[in-house]
N, CA and C atoms as an extended XYZ file, in Angstrom:
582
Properties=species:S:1:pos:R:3:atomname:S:1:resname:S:1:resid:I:1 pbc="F F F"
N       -38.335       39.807        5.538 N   UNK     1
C       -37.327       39.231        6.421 CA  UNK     1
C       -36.378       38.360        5.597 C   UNK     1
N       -35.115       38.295        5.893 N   UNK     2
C       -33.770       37.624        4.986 CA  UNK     2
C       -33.895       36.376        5.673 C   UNK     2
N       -33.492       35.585        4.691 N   UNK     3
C       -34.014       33.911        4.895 CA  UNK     3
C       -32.037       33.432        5.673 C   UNK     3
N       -32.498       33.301        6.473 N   UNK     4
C       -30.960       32.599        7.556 CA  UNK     4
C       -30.626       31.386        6.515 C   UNK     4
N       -29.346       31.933        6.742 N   UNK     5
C       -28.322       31.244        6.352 CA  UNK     5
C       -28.028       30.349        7.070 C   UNK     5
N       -28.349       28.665        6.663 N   UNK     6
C       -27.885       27.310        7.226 CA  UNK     6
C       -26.231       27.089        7.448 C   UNK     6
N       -25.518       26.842        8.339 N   UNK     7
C       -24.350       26.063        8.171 CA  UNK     7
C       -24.054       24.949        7.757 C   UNK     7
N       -23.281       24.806        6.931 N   UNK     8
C       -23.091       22.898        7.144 CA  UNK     8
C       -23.560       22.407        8.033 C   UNK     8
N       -22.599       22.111        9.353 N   UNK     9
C       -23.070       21.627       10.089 CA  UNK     9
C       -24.286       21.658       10.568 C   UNK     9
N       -25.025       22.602       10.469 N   UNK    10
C       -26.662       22.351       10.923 CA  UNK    10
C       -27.778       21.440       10.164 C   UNK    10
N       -27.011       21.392        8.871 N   UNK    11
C       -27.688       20.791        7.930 CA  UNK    11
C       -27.496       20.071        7.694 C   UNK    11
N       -26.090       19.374        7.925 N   UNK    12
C       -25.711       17.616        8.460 CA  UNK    12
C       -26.649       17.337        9.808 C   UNK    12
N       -26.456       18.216       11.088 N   UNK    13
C       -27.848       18.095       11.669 CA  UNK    13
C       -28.710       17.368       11.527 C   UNK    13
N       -29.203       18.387       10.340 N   UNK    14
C       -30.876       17.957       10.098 CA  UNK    14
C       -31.182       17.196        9.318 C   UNK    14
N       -30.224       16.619        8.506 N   UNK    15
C       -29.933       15.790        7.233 CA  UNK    15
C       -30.251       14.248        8.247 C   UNK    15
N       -29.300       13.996        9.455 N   UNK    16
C       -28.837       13.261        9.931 CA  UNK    16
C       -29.994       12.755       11.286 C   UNK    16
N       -31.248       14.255       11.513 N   UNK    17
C       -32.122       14.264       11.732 CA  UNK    17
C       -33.375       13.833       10.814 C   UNK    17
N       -33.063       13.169        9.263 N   UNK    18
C       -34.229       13.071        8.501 CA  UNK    18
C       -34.632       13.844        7.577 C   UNK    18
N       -34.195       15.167        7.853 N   UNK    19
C       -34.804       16.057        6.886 CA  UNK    19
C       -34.039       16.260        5.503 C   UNK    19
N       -34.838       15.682        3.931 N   UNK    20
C       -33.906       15.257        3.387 CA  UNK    20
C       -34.012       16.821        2.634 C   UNK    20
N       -34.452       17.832        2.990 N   UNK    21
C       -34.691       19.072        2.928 CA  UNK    21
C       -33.174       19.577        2.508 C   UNK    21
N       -32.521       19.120        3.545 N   UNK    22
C       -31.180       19.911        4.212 CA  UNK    22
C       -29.925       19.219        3.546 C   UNK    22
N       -30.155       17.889        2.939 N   UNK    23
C       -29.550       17.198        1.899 CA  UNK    23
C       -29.108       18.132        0.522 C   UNK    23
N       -30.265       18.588       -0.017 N   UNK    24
C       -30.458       18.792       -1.152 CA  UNK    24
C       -29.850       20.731       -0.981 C   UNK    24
N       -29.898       21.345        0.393 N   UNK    25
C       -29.120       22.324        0.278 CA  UNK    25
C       -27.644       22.358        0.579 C   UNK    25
N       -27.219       21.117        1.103 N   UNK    26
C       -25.837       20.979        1.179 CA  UNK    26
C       -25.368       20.860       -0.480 C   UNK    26
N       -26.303       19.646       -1.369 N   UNK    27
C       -25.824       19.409       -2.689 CA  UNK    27
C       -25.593       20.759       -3.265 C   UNK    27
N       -26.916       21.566       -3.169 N   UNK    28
C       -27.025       23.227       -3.921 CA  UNK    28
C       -25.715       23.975       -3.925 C   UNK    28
N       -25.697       23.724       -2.398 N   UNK    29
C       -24.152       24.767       -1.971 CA  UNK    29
C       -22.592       24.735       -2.655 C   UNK    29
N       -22.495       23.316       -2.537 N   UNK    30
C       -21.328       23.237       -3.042 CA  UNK    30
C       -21.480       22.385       -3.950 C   UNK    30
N       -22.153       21.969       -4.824 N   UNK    31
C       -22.263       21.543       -6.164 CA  UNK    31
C       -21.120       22.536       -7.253 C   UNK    31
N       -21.225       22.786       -7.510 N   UNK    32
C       -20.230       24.171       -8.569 CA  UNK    32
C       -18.946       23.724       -8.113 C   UNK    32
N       -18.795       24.023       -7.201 N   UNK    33
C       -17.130       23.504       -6.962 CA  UNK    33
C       -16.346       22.038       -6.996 C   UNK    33
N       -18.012       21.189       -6.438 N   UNK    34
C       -17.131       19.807       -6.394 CA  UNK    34
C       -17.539       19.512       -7.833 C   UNK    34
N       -18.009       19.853       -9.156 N   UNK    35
C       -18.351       19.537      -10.316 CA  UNK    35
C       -16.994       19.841      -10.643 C   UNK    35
N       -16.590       21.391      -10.534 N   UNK    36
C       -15.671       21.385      -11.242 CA  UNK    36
C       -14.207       21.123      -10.790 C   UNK    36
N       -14.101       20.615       -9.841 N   UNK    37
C       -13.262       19.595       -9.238 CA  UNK    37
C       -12.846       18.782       -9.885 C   UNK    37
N       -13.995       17.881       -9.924 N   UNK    38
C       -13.849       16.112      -10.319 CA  UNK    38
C       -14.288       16.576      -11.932 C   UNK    38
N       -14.594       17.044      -12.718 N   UNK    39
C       -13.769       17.746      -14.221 CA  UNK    39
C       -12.592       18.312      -14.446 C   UNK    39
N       -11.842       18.806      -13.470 N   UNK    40
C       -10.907       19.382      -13.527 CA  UNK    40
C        -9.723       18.234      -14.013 C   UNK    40
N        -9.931       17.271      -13.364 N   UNK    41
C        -9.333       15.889      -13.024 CA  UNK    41
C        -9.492       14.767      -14.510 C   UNK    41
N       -10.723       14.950      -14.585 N   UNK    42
C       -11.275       13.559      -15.632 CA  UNK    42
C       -12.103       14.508      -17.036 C   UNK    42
N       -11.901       15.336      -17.225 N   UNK    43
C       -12.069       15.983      -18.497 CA  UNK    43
C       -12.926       14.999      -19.262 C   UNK    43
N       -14.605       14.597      -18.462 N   UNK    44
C       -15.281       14.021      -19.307 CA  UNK    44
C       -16.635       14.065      -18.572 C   UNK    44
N       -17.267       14.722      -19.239 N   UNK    45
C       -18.510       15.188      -18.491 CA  UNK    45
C       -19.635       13.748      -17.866 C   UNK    45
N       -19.633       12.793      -18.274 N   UNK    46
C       -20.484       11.437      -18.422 CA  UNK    46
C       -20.107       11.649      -17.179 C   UNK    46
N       -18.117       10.970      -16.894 N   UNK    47
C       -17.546       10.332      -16.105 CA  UNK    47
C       -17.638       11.528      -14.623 C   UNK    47
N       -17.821       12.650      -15.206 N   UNK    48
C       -17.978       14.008      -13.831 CA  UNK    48
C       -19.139       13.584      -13.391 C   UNK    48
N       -20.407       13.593      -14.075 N   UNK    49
C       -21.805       13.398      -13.318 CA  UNK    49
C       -21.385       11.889      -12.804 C   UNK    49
N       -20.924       10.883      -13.414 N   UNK    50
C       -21.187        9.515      -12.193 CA  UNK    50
C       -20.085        9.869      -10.952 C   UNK    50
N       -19.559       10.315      -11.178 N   UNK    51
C       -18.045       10.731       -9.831 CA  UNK    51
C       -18.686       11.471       -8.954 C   UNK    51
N       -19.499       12.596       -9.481 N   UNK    52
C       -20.660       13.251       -8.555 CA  UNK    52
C       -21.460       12.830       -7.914 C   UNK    52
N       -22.092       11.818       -8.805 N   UNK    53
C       -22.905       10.691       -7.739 CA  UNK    53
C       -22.818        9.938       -7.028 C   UNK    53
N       -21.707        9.440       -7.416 N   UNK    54
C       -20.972        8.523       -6.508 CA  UNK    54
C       -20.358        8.788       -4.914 C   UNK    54
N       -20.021        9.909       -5.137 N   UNK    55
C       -19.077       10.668       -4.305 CA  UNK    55
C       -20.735       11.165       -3.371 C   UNK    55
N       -21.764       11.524       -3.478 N   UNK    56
C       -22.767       12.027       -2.550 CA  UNK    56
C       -23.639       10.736       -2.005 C   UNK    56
N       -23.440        9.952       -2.885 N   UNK    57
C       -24.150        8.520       -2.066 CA  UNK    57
C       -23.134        8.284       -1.449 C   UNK    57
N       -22.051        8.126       -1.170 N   UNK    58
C       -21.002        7.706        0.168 CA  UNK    58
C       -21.303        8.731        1.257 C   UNK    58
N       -21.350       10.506        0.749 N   UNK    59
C       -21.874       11.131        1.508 CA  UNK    59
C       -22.863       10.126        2.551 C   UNK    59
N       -24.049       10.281        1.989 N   UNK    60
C       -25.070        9.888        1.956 CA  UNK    60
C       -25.110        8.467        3.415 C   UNK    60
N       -24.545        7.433        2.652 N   UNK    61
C       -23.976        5.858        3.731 CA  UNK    61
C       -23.632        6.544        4.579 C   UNK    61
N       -22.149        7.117        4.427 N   UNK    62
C       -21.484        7.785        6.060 CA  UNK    62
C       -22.218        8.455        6.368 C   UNK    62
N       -23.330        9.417        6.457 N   UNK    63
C       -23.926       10.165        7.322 CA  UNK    63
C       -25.092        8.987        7.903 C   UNK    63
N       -25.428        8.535        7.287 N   UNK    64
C       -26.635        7.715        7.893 CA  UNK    64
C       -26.364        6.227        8.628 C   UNK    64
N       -24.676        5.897        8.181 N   UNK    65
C       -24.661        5.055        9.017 CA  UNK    65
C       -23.752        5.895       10.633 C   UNK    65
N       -23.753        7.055       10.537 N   UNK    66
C       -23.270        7.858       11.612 CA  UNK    66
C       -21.921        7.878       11.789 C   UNK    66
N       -21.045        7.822       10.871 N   UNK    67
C       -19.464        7.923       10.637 CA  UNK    67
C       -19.008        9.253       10.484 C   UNK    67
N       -19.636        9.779       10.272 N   UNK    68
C       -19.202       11.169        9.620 CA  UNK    68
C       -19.202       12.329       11.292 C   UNK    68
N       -18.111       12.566       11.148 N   UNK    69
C       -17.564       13.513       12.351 CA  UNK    69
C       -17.913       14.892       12.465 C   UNK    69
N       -18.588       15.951       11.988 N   UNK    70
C       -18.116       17.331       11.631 CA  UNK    70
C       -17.502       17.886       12.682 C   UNK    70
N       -16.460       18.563       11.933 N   UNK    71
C       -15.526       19.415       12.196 CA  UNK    71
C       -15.349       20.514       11.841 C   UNK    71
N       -16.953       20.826       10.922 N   UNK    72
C       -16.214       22.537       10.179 CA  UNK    72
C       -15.895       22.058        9.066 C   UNK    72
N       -15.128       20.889        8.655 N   UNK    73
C       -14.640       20.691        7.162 CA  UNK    73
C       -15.418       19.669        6.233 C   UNK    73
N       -16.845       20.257        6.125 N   UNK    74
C       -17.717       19.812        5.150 CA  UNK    74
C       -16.849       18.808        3.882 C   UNK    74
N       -17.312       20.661        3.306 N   UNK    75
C       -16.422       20.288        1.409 CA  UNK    75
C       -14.957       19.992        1.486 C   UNK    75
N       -14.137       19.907        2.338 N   UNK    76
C       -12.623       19.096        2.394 CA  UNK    76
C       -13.295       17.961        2.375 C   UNK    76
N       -13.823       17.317        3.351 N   UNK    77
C       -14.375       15.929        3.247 CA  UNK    77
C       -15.201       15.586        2.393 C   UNK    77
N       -15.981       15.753        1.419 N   UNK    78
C       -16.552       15.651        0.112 CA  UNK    78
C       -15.699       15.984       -0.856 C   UNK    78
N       -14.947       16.412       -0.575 N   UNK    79
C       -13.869       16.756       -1.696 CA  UNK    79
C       -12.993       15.628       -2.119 C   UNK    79
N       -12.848       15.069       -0.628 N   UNK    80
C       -11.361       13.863       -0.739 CA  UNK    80
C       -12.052       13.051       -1.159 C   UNK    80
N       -13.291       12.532       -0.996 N   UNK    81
C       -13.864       11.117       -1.304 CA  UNK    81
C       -14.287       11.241       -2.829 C   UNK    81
N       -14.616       12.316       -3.523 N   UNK    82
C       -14.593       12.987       -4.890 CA  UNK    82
C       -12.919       12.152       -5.473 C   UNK    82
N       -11.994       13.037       -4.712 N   UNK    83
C       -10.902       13.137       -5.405 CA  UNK    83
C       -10.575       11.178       -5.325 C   UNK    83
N       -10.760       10.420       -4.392 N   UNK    84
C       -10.394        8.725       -3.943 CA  UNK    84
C       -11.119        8.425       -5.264 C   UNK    84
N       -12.618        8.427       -5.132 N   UNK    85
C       -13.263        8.030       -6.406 CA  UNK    85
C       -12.601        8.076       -8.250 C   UNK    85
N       -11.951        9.779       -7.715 N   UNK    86
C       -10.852        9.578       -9.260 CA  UNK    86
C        -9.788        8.378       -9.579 C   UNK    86
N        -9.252        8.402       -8.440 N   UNK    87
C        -8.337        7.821       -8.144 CA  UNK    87
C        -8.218        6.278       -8.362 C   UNK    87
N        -9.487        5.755       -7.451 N   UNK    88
C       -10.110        4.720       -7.976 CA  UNK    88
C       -10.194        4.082       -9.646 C   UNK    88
N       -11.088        5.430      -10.180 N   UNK    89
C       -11.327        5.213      -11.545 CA  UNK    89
C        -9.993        4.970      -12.390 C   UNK    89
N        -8.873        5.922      -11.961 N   UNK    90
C        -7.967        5.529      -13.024 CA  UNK    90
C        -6.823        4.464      -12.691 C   UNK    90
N        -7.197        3.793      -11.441 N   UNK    91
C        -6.067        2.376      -11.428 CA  UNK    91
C        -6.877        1.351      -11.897 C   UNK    91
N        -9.091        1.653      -11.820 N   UNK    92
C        -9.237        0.435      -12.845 CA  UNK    92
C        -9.304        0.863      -14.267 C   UNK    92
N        -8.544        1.925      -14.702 N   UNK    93
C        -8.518        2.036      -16.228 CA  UNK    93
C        -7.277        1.530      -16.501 C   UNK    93
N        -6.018        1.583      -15.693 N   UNK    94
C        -4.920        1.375      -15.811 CA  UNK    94
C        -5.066       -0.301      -15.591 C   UNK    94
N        -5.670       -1.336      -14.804 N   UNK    95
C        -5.750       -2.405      -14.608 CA  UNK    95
C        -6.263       -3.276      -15.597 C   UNK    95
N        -7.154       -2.329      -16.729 N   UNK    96
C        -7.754       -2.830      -17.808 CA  UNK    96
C        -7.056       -2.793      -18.798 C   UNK    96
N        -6.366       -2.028      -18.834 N   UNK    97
C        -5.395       -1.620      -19.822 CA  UNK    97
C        -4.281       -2.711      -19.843 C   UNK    97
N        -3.234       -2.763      -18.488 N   UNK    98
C        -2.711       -4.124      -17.979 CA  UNK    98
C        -3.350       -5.675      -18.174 C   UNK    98
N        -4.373       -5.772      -18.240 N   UNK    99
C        -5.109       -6.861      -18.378 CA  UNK    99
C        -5.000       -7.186      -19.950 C   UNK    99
N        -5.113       -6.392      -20.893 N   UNK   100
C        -5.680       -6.455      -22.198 CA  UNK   100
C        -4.000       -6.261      -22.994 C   UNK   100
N        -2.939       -6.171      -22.450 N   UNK   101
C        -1.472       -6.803      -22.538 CA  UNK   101
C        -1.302       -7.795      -22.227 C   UNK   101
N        -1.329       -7.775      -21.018 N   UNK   102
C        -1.312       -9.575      -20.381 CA  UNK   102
C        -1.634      -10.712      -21.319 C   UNK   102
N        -3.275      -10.322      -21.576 N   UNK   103
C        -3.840      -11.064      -23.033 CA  UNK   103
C        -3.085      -11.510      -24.674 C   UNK   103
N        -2.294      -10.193      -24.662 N   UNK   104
C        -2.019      -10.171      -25.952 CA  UNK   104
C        -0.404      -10.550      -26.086 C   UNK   104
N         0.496      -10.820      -24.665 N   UNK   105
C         1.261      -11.018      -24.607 CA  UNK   105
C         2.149      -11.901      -22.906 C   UNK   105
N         1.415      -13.047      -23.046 N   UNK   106
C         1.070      -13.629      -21.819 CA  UNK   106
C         2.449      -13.877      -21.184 C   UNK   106
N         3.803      -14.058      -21.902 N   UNK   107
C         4.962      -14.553      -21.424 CA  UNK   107
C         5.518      -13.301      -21.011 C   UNK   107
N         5.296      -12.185      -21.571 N   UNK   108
C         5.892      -11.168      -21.250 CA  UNK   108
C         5.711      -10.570      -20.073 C   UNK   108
N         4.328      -10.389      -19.859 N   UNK   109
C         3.497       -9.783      -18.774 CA  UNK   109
C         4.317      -10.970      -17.186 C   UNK   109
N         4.052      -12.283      -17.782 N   UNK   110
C         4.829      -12.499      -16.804 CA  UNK   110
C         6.720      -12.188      -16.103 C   UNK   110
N         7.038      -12.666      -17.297 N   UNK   111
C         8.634      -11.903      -16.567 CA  UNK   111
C         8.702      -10.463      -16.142 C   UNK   111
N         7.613       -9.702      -17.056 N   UNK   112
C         7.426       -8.240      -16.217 CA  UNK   112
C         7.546       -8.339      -14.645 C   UNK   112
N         6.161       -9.212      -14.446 N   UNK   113
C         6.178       -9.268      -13.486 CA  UNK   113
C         6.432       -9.741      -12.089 C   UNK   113
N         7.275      -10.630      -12.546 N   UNK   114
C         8.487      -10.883      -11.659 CA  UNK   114
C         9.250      -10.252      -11.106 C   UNK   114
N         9.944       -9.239      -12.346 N   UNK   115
C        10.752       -8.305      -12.009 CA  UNK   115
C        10.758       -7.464      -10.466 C   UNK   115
N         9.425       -7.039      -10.728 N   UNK   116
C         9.483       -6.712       -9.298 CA  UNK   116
C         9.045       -7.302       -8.010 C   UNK   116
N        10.355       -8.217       -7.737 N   UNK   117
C         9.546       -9.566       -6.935 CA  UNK   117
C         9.396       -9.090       -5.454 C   UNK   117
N         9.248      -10.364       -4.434 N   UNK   118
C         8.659      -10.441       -3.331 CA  UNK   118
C         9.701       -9.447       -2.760 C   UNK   118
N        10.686       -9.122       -2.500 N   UNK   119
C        11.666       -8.470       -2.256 CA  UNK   119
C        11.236       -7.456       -2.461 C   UNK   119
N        12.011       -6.830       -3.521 N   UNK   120
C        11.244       -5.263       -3.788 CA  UNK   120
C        10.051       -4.936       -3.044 C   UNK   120
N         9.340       -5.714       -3.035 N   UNK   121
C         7.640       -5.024       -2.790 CA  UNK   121
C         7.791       -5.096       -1.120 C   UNK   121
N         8.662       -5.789       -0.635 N   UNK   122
C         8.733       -5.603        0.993 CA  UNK   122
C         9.719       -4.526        1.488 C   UNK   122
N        10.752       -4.221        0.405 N   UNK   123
C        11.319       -2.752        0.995 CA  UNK   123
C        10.120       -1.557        0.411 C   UNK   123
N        10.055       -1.861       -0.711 N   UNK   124
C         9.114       -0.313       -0.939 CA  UNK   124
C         8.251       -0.178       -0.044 C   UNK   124
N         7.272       -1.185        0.300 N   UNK   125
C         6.129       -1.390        1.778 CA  UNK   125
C         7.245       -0.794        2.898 C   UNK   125
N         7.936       -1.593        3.458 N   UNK   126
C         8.645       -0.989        4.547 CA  UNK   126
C         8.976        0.702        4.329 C   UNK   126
N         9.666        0.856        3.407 N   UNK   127
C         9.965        2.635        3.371 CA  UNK   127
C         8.603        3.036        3.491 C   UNK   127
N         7.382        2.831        3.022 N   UNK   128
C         6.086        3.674        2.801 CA  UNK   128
C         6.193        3.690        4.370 C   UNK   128
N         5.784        2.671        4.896 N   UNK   129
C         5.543        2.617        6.437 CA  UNK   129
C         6.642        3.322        7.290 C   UNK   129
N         7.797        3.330        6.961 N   UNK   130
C         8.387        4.253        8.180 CA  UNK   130
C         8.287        5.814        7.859 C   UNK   130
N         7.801        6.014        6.268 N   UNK   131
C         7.882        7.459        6.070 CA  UNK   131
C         6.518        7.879        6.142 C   UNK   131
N         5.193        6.971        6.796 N   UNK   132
C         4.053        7.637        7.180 CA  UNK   132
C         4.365        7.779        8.728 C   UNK   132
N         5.126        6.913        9.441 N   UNK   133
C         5.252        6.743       10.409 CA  UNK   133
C         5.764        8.530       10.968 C   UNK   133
N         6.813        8.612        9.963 N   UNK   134
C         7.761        9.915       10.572 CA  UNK   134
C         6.461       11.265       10.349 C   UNK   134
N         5.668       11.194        9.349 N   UNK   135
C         4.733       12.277        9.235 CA  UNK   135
C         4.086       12.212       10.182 C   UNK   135
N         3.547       11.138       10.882 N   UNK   136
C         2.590       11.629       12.386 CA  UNK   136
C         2.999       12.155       13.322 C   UNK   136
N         4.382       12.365       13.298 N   UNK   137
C         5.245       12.943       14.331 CA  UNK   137
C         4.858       14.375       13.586 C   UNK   137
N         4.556       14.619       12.893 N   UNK   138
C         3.944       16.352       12.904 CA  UNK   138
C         3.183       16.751       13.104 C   UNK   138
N         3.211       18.386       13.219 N   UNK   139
C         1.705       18.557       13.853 CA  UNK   139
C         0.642       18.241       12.567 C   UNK   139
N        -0.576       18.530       13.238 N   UNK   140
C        -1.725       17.738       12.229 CA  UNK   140
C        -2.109       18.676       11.084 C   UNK   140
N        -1.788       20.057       10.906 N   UNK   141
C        -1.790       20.875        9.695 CA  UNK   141
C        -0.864       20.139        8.895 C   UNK   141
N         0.480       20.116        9.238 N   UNK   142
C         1.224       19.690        8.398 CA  UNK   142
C         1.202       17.987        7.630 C   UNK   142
N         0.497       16.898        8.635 N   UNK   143
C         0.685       16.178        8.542 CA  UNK   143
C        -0.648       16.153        7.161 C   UNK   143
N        -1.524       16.953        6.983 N   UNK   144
C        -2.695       16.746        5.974 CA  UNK   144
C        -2.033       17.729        5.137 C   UNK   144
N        -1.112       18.338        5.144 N   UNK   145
C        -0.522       19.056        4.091 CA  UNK   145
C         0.159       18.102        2.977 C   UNK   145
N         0.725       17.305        3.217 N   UNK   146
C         1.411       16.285        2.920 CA  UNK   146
C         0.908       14.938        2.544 C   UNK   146
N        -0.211       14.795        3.105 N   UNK   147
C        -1.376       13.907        2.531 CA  UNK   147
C        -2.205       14.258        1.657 C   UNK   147
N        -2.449       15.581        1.339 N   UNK   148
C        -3.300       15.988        0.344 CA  UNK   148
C        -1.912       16.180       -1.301 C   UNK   148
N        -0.952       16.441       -0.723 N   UNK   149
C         0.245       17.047       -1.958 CA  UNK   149
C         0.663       15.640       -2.148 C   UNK   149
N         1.052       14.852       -1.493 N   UNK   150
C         1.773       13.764       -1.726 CA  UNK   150
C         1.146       12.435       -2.219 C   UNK   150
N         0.298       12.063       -1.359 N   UNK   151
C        -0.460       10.913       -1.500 CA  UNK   151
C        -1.702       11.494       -2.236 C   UNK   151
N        -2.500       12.378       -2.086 N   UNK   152
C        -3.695       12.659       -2.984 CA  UNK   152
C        -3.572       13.784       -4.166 C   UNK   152
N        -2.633       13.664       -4.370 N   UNK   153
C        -2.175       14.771       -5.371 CA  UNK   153
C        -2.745       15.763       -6.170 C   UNK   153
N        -2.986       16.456       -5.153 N   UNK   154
C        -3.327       17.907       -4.768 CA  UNK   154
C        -2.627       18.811       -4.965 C   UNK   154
N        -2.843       20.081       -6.278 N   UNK   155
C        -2.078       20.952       -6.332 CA  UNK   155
C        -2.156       21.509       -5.036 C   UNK   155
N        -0.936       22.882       -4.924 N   UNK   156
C        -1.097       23.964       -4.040 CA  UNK   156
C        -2.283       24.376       -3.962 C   UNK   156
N        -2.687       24.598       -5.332 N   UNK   157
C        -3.902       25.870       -5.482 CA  UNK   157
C        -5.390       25.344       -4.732 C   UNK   157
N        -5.151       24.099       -5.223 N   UNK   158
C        -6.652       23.170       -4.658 CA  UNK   158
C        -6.751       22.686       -3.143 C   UNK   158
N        -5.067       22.696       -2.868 N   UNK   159
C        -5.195       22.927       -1.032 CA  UNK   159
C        -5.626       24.012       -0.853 C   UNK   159
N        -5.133       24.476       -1.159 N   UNK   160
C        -5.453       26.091       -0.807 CA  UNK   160
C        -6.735       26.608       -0.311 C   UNK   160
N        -7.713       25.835       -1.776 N   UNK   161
C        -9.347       26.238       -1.740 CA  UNK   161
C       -10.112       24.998       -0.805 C   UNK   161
N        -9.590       23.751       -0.751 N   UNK   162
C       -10.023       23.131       -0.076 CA  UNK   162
C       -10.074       23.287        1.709 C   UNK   162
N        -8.781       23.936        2.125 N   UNK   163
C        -8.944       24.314        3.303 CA  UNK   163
C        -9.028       25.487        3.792 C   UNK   163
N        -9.192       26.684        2.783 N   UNK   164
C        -9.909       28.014        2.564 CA  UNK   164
C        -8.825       28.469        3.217 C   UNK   164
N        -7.094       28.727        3.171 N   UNK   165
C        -6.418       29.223        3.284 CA  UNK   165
C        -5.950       29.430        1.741 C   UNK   165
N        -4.423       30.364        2.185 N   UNK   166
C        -4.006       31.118        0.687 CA  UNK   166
C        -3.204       30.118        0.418 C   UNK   166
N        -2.723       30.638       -0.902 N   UNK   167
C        -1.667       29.374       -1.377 CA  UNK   167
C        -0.211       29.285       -1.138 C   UNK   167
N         0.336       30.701       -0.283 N   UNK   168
C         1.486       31.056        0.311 CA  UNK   168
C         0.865       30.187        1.613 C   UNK   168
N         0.085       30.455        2.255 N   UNK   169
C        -0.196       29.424        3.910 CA  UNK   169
C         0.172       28.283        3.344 C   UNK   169
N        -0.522       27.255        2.782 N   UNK   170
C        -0.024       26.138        2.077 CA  UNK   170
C         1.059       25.738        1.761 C   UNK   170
N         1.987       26.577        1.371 N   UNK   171
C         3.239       26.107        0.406 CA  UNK   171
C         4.193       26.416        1.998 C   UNK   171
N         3.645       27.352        3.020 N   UNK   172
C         4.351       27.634        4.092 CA  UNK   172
C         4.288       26.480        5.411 C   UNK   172
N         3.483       25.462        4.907 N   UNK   173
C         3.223       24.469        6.034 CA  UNK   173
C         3.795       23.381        4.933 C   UNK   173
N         4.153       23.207        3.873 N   UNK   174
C         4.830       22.448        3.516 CA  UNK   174
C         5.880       22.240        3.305 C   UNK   174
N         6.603       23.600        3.229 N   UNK   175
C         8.277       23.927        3.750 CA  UNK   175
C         8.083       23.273        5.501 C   UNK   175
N         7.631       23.905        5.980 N   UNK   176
C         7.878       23.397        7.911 CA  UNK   176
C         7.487       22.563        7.981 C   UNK   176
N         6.549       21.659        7.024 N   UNK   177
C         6.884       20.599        7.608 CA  UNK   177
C         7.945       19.651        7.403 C   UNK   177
N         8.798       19.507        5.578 N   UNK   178
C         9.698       19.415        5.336 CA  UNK   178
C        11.001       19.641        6.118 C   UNK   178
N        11.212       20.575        6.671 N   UNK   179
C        12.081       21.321        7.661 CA  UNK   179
C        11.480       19.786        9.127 C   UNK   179
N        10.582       20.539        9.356 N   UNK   180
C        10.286       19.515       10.781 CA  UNK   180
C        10.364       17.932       10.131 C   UNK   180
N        10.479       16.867        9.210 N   UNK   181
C        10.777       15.557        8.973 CA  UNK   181
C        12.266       15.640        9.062 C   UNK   181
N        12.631       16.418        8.755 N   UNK   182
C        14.619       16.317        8.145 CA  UNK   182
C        15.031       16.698        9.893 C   UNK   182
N        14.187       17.014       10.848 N   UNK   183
C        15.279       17.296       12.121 CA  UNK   183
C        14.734       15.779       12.405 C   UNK   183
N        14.049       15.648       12.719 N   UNK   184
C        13.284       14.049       12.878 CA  UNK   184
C        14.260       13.089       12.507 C   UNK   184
N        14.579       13.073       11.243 N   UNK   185
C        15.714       12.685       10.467 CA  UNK   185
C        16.926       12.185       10.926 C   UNK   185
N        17.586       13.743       11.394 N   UNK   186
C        18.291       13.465       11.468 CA  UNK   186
C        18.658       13.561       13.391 C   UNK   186
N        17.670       13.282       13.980 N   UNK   187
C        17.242       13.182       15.292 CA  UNK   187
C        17.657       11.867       15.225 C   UNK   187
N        16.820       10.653       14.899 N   UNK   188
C        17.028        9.403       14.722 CA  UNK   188
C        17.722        9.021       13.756 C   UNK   188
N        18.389        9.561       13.425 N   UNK   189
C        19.944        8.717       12.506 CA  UNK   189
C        19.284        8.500       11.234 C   UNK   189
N        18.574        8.215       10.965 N   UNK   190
C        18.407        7.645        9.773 CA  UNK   190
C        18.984        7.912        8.352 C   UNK   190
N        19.509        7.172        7.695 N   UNK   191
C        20.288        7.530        6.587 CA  UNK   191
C        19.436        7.359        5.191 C   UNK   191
N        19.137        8.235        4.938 N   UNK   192
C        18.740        8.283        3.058 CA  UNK   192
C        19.458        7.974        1.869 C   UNK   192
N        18.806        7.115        1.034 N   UNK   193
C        19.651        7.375        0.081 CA  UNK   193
C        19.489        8.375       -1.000 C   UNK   193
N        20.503        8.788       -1.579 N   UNK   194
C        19.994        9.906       -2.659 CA  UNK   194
C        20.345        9.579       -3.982 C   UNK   194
């Protein structure tokens, strides 16, 4: 007799039921892909296995503290918290890096950072906020099309595999949605600068 094939979701289930059985076949399943994911990214094998680990103990919290929603989109959602964790890693490499200037050049670092004073940082905040604002006005394919390309910077190709469509579907919900912000646009007046 052929041994049935678990779904995700059944095995968040049973995971979420205790059975740490069903843990260790979710890891099995998609291990290979989210490895070579978070290598794809950080081209350093040490830093892949702790990103791996890291990324399945949050698994891990959100399922057991009961946060975790399923929807069908398992490995999208192990994927993004993979990909945050990169993300993570390289603003505190970049912060260390900043830090260890600062050190070596304390007057400078400051007028640097002035430069971009209280001002600046309240229009750039304001534009972020009205231009997440205008993306929820899309529908919700598009609006994670645009969150994965824009803000989580996500090739085509890796949308693509992450939400198990092609990479023409992808690149085709990111034209419409482009298309659908610019009537929005120019629905409410708003003027750009270019």
């Amino acid at each position: 007799m052929a041994k049935e094939i678990l779904s995700d979701a059944v095995l968040l289930n049973e995971y979420a039921s205790g059975n740490e059985w069903a843990l260790a076949q979710l890891i099995e399943r998609h291990k290979s892909k989210l490895y070579s994911f978070i290598f794809s990214k950080v081209k350093d094998r040490d830093l892949s296995d702790d990103i791996f680990q890291d990324t399945f103990i949050k698994v891990i919290n959100t399922i057991r503290k009961q946060n975790y929603n399923e929807e069908g989109k398992f490995l999208p959602w192990v994927m993004r918290i993979a990909h945050n964790l990169i993300i993570d890693h390289f603003r505190r490499q970049s912060k260390v890096k900043m830090q260890r200037e600062k050190e070596e050049f304390p007057l400078f670092s400051k007028i640097l950072d002035s430069e971009m004073n209280i001002e600046a940082r309240i229009i750039t905040g304001q534009i972020e906020d009205d231009l997440q604002s205008l993306v929820l006005k899309l529908p919700e394919d598009q609006q994670e099309i645009i969150r994965l390309r824009l803000y989580d910077d996500l090739t085509f190709k890796e949308i693509a595999e992450l939400n198990g469509i092609s990479i023409n579907t992808a690149l085709g919900r990111m034209r419409y949605a482009i298309i659908n912000l610019r009537k929005i646009i120019n629905q409410k007046q708003i003027i750009l600068n270019d």
